[in-house]
C-alpha positions in Angstrom: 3.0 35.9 14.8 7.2 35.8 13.9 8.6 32.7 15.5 12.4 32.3 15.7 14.1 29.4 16.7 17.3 30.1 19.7 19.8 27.8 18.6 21.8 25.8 21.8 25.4 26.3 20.2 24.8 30.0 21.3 25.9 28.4 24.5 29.6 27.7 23.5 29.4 31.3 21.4 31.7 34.4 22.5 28.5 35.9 23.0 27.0 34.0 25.7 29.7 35.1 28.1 29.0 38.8 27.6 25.2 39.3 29.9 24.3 42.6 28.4 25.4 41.7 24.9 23.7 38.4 24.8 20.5 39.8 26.4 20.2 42.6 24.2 20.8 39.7 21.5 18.4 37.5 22.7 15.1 40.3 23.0 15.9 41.7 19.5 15.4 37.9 18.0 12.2 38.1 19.8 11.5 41.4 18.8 12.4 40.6 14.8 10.6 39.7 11.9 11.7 38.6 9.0 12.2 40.8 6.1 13.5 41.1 2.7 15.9 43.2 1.4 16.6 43.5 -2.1 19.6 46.0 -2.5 22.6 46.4 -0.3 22.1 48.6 2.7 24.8 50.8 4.6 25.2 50.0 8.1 25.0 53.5 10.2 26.6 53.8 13.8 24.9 53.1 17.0 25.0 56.7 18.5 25.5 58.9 15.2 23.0 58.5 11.7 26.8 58.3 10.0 27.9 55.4 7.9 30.1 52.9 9.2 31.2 51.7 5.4 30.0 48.1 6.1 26.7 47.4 4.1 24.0 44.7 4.7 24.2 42.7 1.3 21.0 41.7 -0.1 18.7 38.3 1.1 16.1 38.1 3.6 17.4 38.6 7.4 15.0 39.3 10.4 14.1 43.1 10.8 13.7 45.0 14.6 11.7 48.1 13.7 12.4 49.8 16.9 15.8 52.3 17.8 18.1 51.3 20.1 16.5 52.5 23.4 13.6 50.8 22.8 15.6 47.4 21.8 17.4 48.2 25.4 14.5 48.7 27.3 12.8 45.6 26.3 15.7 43.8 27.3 16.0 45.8 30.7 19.6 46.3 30.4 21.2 49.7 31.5 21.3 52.7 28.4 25.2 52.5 29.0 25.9 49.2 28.8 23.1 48.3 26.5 24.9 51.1 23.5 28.2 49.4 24.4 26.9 46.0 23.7 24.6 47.2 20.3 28.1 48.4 19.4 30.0 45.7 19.9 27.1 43.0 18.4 27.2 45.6 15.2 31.2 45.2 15.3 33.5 42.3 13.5 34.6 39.6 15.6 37.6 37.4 14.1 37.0 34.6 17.2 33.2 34.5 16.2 31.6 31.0 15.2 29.6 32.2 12.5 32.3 33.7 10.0 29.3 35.2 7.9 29.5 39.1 7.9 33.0 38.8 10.0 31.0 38.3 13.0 28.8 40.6 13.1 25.5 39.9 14.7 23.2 42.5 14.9 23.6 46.2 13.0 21.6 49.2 12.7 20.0 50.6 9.3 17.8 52.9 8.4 14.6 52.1 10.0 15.5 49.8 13.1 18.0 47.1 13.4 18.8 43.8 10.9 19.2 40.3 12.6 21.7 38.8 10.1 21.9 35.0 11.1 17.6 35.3 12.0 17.1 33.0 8.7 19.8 31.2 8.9 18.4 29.4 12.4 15.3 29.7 11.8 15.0 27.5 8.5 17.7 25.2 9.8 16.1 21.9 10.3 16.6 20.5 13.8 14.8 17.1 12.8 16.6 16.3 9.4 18.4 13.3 11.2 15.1 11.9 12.8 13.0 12.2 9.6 16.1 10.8 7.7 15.9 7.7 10.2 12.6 7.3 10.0 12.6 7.5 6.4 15.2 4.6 6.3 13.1 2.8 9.1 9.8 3.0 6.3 11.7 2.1 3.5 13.7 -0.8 4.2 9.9 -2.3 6.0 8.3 -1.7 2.8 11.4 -3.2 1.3 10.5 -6.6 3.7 6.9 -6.5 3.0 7.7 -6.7 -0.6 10.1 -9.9 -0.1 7.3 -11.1 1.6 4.8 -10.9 -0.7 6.7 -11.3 -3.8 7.9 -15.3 -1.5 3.8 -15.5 -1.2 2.8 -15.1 -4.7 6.5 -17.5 -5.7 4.9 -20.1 -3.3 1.2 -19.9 -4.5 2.9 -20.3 -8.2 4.8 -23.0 -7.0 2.0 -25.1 -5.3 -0.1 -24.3 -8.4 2.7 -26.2 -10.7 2.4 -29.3 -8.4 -0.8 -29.4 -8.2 -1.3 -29.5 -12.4 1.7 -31.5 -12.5 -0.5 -34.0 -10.3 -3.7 -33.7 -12.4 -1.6 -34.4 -15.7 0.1 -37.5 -14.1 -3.6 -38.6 -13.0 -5.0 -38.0 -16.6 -2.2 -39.5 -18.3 -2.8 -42.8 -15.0 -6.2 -43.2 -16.4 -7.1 -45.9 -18.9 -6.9 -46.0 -22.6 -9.4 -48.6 -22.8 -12.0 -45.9 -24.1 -13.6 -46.3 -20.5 -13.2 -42.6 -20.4 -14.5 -41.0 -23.3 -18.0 -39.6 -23.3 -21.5 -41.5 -24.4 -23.5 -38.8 -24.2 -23.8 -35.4 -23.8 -25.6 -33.3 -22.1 -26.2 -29.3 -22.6 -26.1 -27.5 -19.3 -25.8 -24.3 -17.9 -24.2 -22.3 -15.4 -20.5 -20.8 -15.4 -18.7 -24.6 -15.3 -19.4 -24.6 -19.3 -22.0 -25.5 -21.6 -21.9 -29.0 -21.6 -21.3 -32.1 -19.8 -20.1 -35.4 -21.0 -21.0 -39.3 -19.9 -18.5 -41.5 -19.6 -18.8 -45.2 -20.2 -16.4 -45.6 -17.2 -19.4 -44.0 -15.0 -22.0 -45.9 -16.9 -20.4 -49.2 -15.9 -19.9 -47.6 -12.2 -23.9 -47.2 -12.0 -24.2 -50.4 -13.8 -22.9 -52.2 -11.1 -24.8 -50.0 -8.3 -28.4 -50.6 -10.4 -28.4 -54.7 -11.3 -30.6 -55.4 -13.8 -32.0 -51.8 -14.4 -31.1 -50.5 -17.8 -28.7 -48.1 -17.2 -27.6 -46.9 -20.8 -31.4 -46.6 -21.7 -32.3 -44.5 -18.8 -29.4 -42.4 -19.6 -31.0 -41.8 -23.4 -34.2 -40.7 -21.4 -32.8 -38.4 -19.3 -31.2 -37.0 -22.5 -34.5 -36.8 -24.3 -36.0 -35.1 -21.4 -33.0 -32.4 -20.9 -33.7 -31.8 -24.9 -37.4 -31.3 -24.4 -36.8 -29.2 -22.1 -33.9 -26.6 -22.1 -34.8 -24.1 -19.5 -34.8 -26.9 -16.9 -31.5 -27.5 -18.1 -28.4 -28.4 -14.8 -25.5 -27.5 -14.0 -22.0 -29.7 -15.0 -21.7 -29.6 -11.2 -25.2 -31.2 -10.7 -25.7 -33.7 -13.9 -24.1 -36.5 -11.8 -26.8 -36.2 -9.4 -29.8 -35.5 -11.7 -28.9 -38.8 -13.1 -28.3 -40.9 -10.1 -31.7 -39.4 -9.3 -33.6 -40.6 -12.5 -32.2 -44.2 -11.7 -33.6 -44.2 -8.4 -36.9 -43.2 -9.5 -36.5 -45.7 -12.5 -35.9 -48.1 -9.7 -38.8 -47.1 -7.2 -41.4 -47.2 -10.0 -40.9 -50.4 -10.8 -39.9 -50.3 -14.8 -39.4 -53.4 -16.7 -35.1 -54.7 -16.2 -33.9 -57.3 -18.1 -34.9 -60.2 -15.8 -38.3 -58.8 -15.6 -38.7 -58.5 -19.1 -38.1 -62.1 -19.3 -40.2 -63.4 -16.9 -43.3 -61.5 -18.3 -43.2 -62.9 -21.6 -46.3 -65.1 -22.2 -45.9 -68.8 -21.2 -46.3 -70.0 -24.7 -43.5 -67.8 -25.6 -41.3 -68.9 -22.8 -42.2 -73.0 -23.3 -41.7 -71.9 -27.3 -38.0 -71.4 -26.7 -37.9 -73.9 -24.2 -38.6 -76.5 -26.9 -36.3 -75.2 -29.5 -33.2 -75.3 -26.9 
């Protein structure tokens, strides 16, 4: 169904001080529809079919496909002063708002009557202002949602400098005695890489935790057994604990440590040595 929108400066119009005028104006925007016309069209009087000399240019306007009595008994106006007021709609007006077609609002063709302003107000866009502030609103949060995230990502780069600035100080802290370079080395698995070295700086750490247990020679076991048998391979994440658990079963099960070994020799051996000190 044709919609038309009434625009509210018709309130400080000429027209809307004329009754009959502006309700005959008002019921043929209703009545309208819009329509296309694609050469120009002479305007013919309201009471004759003769040609007033004025013709509708081509565009789209909004088309009332009814005569004049019909227009005026839709509107309930009087056939007197409804004619009067088709005439004086269909007539130049210098004080008019709208200077398009010298004022004239509403003129009779061939076939009905033409609306000429009926596209003009009812593609104007009431809402351009609010969609325009809203638009502004939208942008300038994406704008601060950007800051925001771009400060984030500036301040997780940031922390990530310090905190490899920190690990380079501590590498570069730790001793060059050669405490820290690997032993042995053990193949591994798992996504921490393929390999995992011993350092003598945590040999001597266990050293002190197991007295008297051969550390470095359970270490070459453990290494033995991890080469024997690769699909029981660990993790770098879990060698330090595989190997702290060897030494405590090397512990529990009583193996030979250096003081044992000694004190098992036979007694001829140990009074042997006695003698020759």
């Amino acid at each position: 169904m044709p919609f038309v929108k009434l625009d509210c400066g018709i309130l400080n119009s000429t027209l809307w001080f004329e009754r009959v005028a502006r309700e005959v104006f008002i019921t043929s925007l209703l009545m309208a529809e819009p329509c296309e016309l694609t050469e120009e069209t002479p305007q013919l009087a309201v009471d004759s079919l003769s040609e007033t000399g004025w013709r509708v240019p081509p565009g789209w306007y909004g088309f009332v496909p009814a005569a004049g009595v019909g227009i005026l008994h839709r509107a309930g106006v009087e056939p007197a002063e409804g004619i009067e007021a088709l005439r004086m709609l269909g007539s130049p007006e210098a004080s008019s708002r709208s200077p398009e077609f010298d004022g004239r609002r509403l003129v009779r063709v061939d076939g009905g009557y033409i609306v000429l302003n009926y596209m003009k107000y009812r593609e104007r866009d009431y809402t351009s202002a609010e969609r325009q502030r809203r638009y502004r609103e939208k942008k300038a949060l994406r704008r601060d949602v950007y800051e925001l995230h771009r400060n984030i990502t500036q301040a997780e780069a940031e922390a990530e400098a310090e905190v490899q600035e920190e690990r380079t100080r501590t590498e570069s802290a730790e001793p060059q005695d050669g405490s820290s370079l690997p032993v042995l080395t053990f193949q591994t698995i798992g996504t921490k890489g393929r390999r995992w070295d011993l350092s003598q700086q945590q040999v001597n750490l266990w050293v002190a935790a197991y007295p008297g247990l051969d550390v470095m020679a359970e270490c070459r076991k453990a290494l033995a057994w991890v080469q024997a048998n690769l699909s029981r391979r660990k993790t770098a994440k879990g060698m330090p604990r595989y190997l702290v658990n060897w030494l405590n079963r090397a512990t529990d099960s009583g193996r030979p440590t250096t003081s044992r070994v000694a004190s098992r020799r036979p007694a001829w051996a140990v009074e042997t040595k006695q003698q020759g000190g």
